[in-house]
N, C-alpha and C positions, 0 to 999 in steps of 0.2 A: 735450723732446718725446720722448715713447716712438715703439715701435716704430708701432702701430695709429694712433698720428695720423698718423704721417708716412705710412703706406701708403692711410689711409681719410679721411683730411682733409688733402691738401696744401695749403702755404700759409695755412691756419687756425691762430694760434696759440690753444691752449686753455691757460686758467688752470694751473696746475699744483693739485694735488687740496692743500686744505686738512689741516694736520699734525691729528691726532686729539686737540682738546681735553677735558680732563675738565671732568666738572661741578664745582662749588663745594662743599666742604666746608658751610663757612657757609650756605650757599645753602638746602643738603639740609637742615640744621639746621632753619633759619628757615620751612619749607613741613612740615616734619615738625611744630615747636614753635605753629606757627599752625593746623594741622588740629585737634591733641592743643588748644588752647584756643579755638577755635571749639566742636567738639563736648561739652568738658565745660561751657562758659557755657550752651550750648544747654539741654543736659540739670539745670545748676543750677535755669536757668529755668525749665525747664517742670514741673521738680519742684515750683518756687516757687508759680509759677502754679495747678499740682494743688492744694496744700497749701490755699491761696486761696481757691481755689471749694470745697473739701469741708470747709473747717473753719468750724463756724458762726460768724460774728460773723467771720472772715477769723484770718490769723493776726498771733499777740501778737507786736509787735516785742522783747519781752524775751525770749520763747523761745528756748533755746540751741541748736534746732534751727533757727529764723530766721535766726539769730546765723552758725551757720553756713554757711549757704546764700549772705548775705551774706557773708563770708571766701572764699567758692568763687569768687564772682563774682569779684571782686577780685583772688583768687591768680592766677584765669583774664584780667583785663587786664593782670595783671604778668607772666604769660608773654606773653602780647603781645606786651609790650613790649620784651622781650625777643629774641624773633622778630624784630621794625622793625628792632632793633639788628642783630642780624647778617645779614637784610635788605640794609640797609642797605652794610653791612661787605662783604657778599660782590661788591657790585658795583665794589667797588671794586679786588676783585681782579684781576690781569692774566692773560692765557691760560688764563681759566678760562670755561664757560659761565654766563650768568647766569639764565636762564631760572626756574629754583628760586627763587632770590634775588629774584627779581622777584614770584611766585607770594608767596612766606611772604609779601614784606612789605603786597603787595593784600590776600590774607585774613586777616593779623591786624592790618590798619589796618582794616578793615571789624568784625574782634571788636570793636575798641576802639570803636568809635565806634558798635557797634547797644549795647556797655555804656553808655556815656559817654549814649547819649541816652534808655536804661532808666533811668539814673539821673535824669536831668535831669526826666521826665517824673515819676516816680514822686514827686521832690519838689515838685513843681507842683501835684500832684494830693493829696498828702495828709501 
């Protein structure tokens, strides 16, 4: 007990002040690596989508620009995946905050899975 408890709360024991934990290395990783593939899936997509409506008769699944639009998507749920991983990992760190870690692995479990259901859709459909 410091000095200002004993003079301004007698008889109150108060907690002692929590040691200054760092955030998660991993953590940071995995919220930085899930914004960076969230926002580039986004933009593959909506380039995809553009392409789509503007190109007559839609676009050629042999086009190499398709092709790779398709590769973006993809490279974009493998960093994901990636992200879940250390996610993951960083919670399981000790005296560390997890809050980051908690952060990546909700938004790049949410990448994966508006991919995982663009795809699913996309092959249902045509």
């Amino acid at each position: 007990m410091n000095d200002y408890q004993k003079t301004h709360h007698p008889g109150v024991n108060l907690p002692a002040p929590s040691p200054n934990i760092k955030h998660s290395g991993m953590g940071i990783a995995s919220f930085a690596l899930s914004l960076i593939a969230g926002l580039l899936s986004f933009v593959a997509i909506a380039i995809a989508g553009v392409m789509e409506a503007t190109t007559e008769g839609g676009m050629s699944e042999d086009s190499p620009v398709t092709i790779m639009i398709g590769f973006g998507i993809l490279f974009c749920a493998a960093v994901g995946m990636v992200a879940v991983a250390l996610g993951i990992a960083s919670l399981f760190q000790a005296d560390r905050k997890k809050i980051f870690g908690i952060l990546g692995l909700v938004f790049s479990a949410v990448t994966i899975l508006v991919i995982i259901a663009l795809i699913v859709v996309g092959t249902m459909i045509g």
